[in-house]
Structure formats: structure tokens, C-alpha cells
C-alpha positions as CSV (number, residue, x, y, z in Angstrom):
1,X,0.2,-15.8,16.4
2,X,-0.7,-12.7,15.1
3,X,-2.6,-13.1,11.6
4,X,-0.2,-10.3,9.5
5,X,2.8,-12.0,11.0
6,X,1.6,-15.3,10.2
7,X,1.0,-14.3,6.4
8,X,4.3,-12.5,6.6
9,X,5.9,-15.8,7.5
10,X,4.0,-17.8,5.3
11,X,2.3,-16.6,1.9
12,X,1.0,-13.2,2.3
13,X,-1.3,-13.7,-1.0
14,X,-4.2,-15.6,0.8
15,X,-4.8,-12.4,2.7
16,X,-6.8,-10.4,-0.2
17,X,-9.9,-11.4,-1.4
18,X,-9.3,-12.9,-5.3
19,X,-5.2,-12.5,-4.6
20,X,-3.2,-11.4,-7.4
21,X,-6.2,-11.5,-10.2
22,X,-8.0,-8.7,-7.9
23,X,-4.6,-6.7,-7.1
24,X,-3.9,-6.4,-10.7
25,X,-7.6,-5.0,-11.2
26,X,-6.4,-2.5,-8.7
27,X,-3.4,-1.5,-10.3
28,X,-4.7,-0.9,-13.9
29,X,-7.2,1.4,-12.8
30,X,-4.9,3.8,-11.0
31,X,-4.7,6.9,-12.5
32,X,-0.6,7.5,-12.6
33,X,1.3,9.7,-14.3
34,X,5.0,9.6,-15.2
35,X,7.5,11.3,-12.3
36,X,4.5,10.5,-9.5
37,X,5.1,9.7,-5.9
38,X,2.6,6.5,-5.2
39,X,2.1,5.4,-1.9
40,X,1.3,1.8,-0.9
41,X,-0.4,2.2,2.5
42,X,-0.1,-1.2,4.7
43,X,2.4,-2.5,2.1
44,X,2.7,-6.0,3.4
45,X,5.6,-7.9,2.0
46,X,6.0,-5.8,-1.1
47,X,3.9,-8.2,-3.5
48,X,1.5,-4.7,-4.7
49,X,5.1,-2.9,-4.5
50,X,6.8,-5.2,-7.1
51,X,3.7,-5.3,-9.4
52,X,3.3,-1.3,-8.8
53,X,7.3,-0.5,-9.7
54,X,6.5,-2.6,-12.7
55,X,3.5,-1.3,-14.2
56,X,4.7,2.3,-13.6
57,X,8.7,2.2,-13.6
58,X,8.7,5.7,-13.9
59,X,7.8,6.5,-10.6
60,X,8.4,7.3,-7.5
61,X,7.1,3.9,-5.5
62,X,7.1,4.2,-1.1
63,X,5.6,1.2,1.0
64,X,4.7,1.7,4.9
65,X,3.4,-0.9,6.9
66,X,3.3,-1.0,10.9
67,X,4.0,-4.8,11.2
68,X,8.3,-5.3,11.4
69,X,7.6,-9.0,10.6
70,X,6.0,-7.8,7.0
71,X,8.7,-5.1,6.7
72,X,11.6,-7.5,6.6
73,X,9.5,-10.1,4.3
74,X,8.9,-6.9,1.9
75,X,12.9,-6.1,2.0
76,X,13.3,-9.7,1.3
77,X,11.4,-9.8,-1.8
78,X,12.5,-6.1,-2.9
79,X,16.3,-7.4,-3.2
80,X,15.5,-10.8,-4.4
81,X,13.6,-8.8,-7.1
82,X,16.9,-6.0,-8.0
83,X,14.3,-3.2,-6.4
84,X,15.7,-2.4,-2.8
85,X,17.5,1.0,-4.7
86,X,14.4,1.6,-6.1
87,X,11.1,1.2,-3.9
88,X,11.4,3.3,-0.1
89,X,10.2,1.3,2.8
90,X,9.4,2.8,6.2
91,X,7.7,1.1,9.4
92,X,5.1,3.6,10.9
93,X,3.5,3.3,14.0
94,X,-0.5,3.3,13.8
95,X,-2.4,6.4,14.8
96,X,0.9,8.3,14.2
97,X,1.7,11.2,11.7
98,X,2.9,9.8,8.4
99,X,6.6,10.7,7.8
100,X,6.4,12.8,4.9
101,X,5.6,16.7,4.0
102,X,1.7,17.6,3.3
103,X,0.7,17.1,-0.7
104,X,3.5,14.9,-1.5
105,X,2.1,12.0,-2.7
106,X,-0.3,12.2,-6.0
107,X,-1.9,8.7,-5.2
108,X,-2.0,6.7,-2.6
109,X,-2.5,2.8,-3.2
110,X,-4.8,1.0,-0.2
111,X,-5.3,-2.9,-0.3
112,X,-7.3,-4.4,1.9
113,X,-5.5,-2.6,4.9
114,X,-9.3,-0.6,5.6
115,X,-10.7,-3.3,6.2
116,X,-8.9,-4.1,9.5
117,X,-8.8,-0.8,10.8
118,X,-10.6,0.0,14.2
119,X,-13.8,2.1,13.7
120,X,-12.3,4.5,16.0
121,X,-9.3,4.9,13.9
122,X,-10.4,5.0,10.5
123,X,-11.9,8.9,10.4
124,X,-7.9,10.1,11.9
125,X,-5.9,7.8,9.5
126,X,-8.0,8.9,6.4
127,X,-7.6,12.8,7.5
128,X,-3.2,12.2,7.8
129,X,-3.7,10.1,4.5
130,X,-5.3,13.3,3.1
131,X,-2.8,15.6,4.4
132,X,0.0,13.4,2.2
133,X,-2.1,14.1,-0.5
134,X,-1.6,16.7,-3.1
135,X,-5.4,17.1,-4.2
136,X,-7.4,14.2,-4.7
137,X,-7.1,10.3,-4.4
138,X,-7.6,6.9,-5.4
139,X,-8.4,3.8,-2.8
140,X,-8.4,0.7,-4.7
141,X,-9.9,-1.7,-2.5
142,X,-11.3,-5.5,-1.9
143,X,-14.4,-6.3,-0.2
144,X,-15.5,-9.8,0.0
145,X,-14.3,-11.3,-3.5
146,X,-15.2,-7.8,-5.3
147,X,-12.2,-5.2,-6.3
148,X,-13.4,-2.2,-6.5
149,X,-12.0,1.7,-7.3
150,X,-13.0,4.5,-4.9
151,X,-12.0,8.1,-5.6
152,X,-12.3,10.8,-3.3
153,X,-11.8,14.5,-3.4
């Protein structure tokens, strides 16, 4: 069994280093404004979507993950939690162009989902993450049992 479907059948938590203490890390130090559009990259089954639409309820919040098996977890958890109105989901297909217009998101929120990108993939999928960027961005990320807060531009 694949290892995303498993934790999408299971308890997707155990997949980031430090779980919910390190996600939360993540989330404070995001630099978002009121009336942005924040993108959850490899949103899993919506656990960083819920804590984002709470720690910022006035934005925009989107969630894309390539995995169906996450995708229905995440639309699961978004109605049990009164936010299937308010969060947009969309599957994606990897090493495809991102469904949305260049610049329109002003952060994009990345957890763990680097980490188990092909070498030979990673270079592309940061250049169409740029292009959904208006100027500059945040990649909150875990490696080993360390959050940490990247910023590029």
C-alpha cells in the first residue's frame, strides 16, 4: 500500500516530523495578511487547512494534493469541521501546471510535501509554484524533527 494512502486511511499526523507541535510552528510564522489567498501545497487530509482557516479566518484558504485517497479524507474532515463552503480543494496531477492565474497567491504554505519530491522534479515544481506567486514566498518546512521557515524571493 502506498504510504500517503495509508496515512490518509489511517492517521495522517505521524507523517510530519514533531506532528501538530511543529505544524503550529509553521503556521505562526507565516507572514498573512487579511483578504490573502494562501495556498496549502500537498494538503493531505486538511489537518494544516483547518488550523490555517482558523488562525487566519479572514482569508482566502485553497488545498491541492495529487493523492484522491487524501483528497476525500480532507473533504471528510472539512465538513465534519462546518468548512467545506469555506476552504477550495482541487486534485492536481504532479508535474502539471497548477490551476490557477500567475501571482494569485500571496503565500504558499509547504509541509513536508519537499521532502518526497523526485530530484528531477523539484527545480519544475518550484518554478510553477513561483508563477502562482505574486512576489515573494514563505516555505515552512520539517526536516528531521526541526521546523523551520524558509523565504525566498
Amino acid at each position: 500500500m502506498n504510504i500517503l494512502k495509508h496515512f490518509a486511511s489511517t492517521y495522517e499526523e505521524g507523517l510530519h516530523a514533531k506532528g501538530a507541535l511543529s505544524t503550529q510552528f509553521l503556521l505562526t510564522e507565516l507572514e498573512v495578511q487579511a483578504g490573502n489567498n494562501v495556498l496549502d501545497f500537498g494538503c493531505g487530509s486538511a489537518t494544516s487547512l483547518v488550523r490555517l482557516a482558523a488562525t487566519y479566518p479572514d482569508c482566502e484558504i485553497y488545498g491541492v494534493d495529487a493523492c484522491e485517497t487524501m483528497l476525500r479524507s480532507a473533504r471528510s474532515r472539512l465538513k465534519f469541521c462546518g468548512l467545506s463552503d469555506v476552504i477550495h480543494l482541487t486534485q492536481i496531477e504532479a508535474a502539471q501546471k497548477l490551476p490557477f492565474n500567475d501571482a494569485f497567491f500571496d503565500c504558499i504554505y509547504i509541509e513536508s510535501v519537499l521532502a518526497i519530491q523526485s530530484d528531477d522534479s523539484l527545480p519544475s515544481l518550484l518554478t510553477e509554484l513561483s508563477r502562482v506567486l505574486k512576489t515573494w514566498w514563505q516555505v515552512p518546512m520539517q526536516r528531521n524533527t526541526m521546523a523551520q521557515l524558509c523565504q525566498y524571493k
